[in-house]
Backbone as ProteinMPNN parsed JSONL, in Angstrom:
{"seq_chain_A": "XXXXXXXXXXXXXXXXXXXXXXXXXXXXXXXXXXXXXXXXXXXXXXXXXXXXXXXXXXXXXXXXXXXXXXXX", "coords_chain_A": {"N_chain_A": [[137.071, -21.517, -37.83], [139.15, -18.45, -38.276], [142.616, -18.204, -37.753], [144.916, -15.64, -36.434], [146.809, -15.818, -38.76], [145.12, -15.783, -40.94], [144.725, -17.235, -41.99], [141.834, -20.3, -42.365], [140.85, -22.401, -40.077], [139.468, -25.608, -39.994], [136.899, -27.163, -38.477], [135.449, -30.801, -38.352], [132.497, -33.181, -38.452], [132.43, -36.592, -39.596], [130.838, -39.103, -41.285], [132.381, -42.311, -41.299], [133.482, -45.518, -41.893], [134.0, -46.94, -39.293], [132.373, -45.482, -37.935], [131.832, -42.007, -36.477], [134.07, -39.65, -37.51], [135.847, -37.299, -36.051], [137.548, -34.291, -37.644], [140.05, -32.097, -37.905], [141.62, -29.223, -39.157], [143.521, -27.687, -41.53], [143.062, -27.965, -44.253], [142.0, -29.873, -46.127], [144.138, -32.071, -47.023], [145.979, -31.064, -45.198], [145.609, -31.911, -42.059], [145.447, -31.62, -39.252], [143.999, -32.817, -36.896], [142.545, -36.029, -35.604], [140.114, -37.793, -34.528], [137.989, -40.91, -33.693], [134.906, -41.33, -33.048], [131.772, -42.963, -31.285], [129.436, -42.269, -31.494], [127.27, -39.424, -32.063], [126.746, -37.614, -30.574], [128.697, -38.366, -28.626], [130.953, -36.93, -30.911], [130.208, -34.496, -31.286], [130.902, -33.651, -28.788], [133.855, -34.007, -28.427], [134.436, -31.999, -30.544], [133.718, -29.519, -29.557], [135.681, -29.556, -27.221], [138.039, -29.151, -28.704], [137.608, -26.873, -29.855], [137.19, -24.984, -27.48], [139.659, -24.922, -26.668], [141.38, -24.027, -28.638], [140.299, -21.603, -28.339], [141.269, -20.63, -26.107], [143.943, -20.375, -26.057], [143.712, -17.844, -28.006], [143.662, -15.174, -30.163], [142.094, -16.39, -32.185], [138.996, -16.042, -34.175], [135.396, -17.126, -34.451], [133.995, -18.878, -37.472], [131.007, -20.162, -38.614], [130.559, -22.449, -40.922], [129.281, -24.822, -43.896], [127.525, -27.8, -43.196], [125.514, -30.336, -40.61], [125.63, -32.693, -39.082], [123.256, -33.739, -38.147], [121.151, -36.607, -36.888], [122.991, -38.614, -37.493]], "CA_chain_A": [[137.754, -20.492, -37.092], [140.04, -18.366, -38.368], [143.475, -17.416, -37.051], [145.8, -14.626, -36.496], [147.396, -15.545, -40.07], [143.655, -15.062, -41.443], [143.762, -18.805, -42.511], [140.834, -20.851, -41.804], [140.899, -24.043, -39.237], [138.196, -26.198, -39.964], [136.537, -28.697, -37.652], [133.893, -31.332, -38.618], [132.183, -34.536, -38.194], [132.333, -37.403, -41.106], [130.434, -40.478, -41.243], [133.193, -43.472, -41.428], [133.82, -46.783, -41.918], [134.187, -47.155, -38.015], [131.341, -44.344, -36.594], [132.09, -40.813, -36.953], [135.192, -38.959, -36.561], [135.855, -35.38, -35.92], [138.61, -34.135, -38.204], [140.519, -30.284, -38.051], [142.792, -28.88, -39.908], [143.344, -25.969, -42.398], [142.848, -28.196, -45.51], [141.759, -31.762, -46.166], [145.635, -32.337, -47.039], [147.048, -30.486, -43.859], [144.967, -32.461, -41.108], [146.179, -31.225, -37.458], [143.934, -33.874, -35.737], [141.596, -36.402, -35.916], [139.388, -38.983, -33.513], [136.655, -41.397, -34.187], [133.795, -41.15, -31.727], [130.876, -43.77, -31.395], [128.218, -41.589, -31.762], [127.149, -38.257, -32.613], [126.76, -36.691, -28.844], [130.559, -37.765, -28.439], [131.615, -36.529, -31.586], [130.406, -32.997, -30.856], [131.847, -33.093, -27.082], [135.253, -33.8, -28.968], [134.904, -31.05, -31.795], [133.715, -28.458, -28.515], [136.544, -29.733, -26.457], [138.904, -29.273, -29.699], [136.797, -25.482, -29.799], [137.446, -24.592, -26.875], [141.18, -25.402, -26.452], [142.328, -23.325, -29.657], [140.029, -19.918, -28.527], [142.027, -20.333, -25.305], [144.923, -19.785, -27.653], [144.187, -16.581, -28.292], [143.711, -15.034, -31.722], [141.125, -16.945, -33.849], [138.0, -16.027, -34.522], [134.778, -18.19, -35.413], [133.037, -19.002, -38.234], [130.318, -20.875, -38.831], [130.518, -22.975, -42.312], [128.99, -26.055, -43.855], [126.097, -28.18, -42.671], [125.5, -30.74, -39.891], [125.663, -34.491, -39.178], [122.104, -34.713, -37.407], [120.764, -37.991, -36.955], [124.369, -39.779, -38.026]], "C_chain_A": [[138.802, -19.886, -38.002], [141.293, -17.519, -37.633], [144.06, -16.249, -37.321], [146.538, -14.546, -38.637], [146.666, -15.069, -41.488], [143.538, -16.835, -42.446], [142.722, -19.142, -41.428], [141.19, -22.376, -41.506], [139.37, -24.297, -38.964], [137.889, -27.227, -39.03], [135.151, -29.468, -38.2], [133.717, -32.657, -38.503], [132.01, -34.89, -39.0], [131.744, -38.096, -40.669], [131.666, -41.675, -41.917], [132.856, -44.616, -41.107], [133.428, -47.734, -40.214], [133.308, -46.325, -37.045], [131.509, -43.236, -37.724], [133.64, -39.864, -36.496], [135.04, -37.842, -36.586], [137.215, -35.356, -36.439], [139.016, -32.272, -37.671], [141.653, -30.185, -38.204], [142.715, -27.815, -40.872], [143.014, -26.477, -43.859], [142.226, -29.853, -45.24], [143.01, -32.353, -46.532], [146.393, -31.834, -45.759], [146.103, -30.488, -42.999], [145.641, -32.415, -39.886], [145.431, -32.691, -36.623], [143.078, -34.55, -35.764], [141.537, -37.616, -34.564], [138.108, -39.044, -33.638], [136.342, -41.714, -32.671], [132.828, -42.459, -32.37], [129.684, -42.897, -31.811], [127.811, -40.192, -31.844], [127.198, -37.309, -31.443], [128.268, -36.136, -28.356], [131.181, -36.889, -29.464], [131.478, -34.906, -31.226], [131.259, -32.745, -29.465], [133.27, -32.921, -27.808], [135.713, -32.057, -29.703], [134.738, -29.682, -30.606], [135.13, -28.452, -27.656], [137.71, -29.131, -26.853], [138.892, -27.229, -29.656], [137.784, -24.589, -28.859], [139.299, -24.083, -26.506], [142.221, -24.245, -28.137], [141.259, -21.95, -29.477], [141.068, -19.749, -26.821], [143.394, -20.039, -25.254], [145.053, -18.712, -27.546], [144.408, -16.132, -29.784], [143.013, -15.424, -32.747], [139.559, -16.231, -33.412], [136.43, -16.767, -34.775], [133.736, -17.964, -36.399], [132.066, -19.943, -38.695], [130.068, -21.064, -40.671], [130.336, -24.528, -42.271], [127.727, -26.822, -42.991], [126.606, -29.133, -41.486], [125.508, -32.278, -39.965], [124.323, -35.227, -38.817], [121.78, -36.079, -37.522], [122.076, -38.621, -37.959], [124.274, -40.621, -37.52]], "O_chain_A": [[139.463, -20.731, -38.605], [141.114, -16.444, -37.06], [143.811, -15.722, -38.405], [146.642, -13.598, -39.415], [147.052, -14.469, -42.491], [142.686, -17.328, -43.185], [142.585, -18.718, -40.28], [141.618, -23.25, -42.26], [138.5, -23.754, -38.283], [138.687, -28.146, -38.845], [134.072, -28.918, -38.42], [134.715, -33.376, -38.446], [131.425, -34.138, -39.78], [131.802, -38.085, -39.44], [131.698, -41.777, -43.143], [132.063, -44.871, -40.2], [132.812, -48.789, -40.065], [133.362, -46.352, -35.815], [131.439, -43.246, -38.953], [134.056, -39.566, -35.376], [134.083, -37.311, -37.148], [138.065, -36.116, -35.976], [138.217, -31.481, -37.168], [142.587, -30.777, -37.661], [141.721, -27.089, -40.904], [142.708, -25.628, -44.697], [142.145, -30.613, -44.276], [142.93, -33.552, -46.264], [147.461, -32.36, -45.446], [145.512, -29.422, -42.829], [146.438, -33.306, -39.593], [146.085, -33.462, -35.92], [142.13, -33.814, -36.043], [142.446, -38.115, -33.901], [137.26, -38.154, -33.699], [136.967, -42.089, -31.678], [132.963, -42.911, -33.507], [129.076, -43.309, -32.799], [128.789, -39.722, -31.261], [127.762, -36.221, -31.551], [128.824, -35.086, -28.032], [131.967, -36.048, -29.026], [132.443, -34.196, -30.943], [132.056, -31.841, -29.217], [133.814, -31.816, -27.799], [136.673, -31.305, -29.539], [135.593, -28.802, -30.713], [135.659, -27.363, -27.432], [138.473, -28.62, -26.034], [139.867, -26.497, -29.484], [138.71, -23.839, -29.169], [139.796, -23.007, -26.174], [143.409, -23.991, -28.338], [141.307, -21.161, -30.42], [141.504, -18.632, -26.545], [143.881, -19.421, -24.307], [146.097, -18.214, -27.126], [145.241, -16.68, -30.506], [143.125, -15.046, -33.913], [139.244, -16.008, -32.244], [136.524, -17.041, -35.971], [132.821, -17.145, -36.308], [132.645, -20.756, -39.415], [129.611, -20.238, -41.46], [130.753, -25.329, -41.434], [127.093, -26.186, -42.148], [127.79, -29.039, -41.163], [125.374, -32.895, -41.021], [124.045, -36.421, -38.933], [122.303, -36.676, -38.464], [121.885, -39.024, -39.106], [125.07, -41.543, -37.701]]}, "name": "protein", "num_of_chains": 1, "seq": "XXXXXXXXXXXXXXXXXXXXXXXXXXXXXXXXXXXXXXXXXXXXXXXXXXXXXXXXXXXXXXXXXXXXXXXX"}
């Protein structure tokens, strides 16, 4: 997504240690928020939930970048 300032807020699913988490933030150093999910179904509900909640905001944009986690 990006916002009003014309930076880009990224969201995405990792494979970890512990599952998968869903990370977002504007950099991989300036991480706004993160939570590890069990499985790949939850992790997207999170990163939609996460979605949703910053276009209700007001002001961003989205963009689609980067690949997918299928079968994680």
């Amino acid at each position: 997504m990006t916002g009003p300032s014309g930076k880009v807020l990224e969201c995405g699913i990792y494979r970890v240690v512990t599952g998968l988490e869903v990370r977002c933030g504007y950099s991989p150093d300036d991480l706004l928020r993160s939570q590890v999910a069990p499985e790949i179904a939850t992790a997207r509900e999170v990163a939609e939930q996460w979605r949703q909640a910053v276009f209700a905001k007001g002001g961003f944009r989205e963009e689609r970048l980067g690949g997918d986690v299928e079968g994680a």
